[in-house]
PAMARDO-947586 format. One record per residue (C-alpha): x, y, z. Coordinates in Angstrom, 1 decimal. Each point is the difference from the previous one (the first is absolute). Example, Ala and Ser with C-alpha at 12.3 -4.5 7.8 and 13.67 -1.06 7.14 Angstrom:
! residues 2
u  v  w
12.3  -4.5  7.8
1.4  3.4  -0.7
***
This chain:
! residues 75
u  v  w
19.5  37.4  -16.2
1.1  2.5  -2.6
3.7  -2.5  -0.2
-2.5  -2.9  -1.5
-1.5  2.1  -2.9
3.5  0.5  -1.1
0.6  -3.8  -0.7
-0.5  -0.8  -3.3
-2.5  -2.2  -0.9
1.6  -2.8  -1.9
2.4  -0.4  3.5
-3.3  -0.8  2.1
-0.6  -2.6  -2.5
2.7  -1.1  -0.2
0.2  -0.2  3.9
-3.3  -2.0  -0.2
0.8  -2.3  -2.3
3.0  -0.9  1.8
-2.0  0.0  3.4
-2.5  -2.3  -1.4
2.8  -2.5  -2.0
1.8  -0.6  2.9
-3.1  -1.0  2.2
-0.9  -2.2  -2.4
2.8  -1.7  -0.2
0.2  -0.2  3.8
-3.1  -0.8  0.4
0.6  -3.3  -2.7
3.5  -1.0  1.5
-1.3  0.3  3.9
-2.8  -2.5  -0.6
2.0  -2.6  -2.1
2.5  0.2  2.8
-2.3  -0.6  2.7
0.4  3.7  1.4
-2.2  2.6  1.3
-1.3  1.1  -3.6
-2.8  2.5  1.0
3.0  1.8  2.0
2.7  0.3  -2.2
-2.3  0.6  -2.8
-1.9  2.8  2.2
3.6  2.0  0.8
1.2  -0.4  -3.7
-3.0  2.3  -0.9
1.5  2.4  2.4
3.2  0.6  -0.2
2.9  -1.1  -2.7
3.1  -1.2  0.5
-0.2  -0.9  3.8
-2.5  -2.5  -0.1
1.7  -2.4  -3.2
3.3  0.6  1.6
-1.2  -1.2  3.5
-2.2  -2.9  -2.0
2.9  -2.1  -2.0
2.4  0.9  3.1
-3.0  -1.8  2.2
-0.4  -2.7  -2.8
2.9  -0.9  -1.4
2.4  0.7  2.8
-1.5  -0.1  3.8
-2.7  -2.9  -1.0
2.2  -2.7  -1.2
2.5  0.8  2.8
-2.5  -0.6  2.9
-1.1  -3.4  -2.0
3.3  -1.2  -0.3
0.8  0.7  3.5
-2.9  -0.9  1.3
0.8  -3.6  -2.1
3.7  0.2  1.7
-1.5  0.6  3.6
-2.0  -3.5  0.0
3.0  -2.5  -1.4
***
């Protein structure tokens, strides 16, 4: 407990700002892409850089793959 106290104050903000701007914008791009919003938005209040890494990997990456080859499988 004594290690937190020794944090200055503007990184905790800092921290905390970024916290809360990257579950916002999670939170924003999730639901316009028809994803579980509540979740992403949820985990990007928790932790930073894990959950907008594993978001635009899911999103822009693994999503579009599974359509396309989901399209491919039924030609």
């Amino acid at each position: 407990m004594n290690e937190l106290s020794q944090v200055p104050g503007w990184i905790i903000v800092l921290l905390a700002a970024i916290l809360l701007a990257q579950s916002i914008y999670l939170f924003i791009d999730a639901r316009k892409n028809g994803h579980a919003r509540w979740f992403w938005g949820v985990w990007g209040m928790l932790q930073t850089p894990m959950p907008i890494l594993s978001y635009l990997l899911w999103s822009r990456v693994v999503t579009p793959w599974m359509i396309k080859r989901r399209e491919n499988k039924w030609k």
